[in-house]
C-alpha positions as CSV (number, residue, x, y, z in Angstrom):
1,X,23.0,-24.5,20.0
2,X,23.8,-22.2,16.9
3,X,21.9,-24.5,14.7
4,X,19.0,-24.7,16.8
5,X,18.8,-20.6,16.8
6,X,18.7,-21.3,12.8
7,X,16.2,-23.6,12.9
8,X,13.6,-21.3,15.6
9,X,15.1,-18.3,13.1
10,X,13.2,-20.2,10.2
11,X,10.8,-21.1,12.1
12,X,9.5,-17.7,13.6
13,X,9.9,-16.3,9.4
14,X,7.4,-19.1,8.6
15,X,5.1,-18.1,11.3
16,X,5.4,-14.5,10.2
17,X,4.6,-15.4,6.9
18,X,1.9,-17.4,7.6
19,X,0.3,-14.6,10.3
20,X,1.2,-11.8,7.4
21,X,-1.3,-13.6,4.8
22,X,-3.4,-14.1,7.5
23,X,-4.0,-10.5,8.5
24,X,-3.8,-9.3,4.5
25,X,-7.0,-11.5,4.3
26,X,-8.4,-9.8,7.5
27,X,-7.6,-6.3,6.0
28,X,-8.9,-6.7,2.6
29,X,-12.3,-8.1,4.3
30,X,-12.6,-5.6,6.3
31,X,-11.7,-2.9,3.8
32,X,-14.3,-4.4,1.2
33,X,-17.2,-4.4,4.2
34,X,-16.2,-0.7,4.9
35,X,-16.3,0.4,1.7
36,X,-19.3,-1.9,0.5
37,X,-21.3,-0.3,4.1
38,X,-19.9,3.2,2.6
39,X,-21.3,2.7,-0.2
40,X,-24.7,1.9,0.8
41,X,-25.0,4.5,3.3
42,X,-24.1,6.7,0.4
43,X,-26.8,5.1,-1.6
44,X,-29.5,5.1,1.2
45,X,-28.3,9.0,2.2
């Protein structure tokens, strides 16, 4: 029983891992398309 906890323990910390660089991705392209659509309304304004 305790070593299965350890093993789901890992697991969930690899799932984390693997939805954290997910959602970095997700932020950084949504950052880049705010500031990019910034950036042309600033141009257009």
């Amino acid at each position: 029983m305790c070593q299965y906890a350890d093993v789901t323990m890992k697991e969930m910390k690899n799932l984390d891992n693997k939805i954290c660089k997910v959602c970095q991705v997700l932020l950084s392209v949504v950052l880049e398309r705010s500031e990019v659509s910034r950036g042309v309304l600033h141009v257009s304004g």
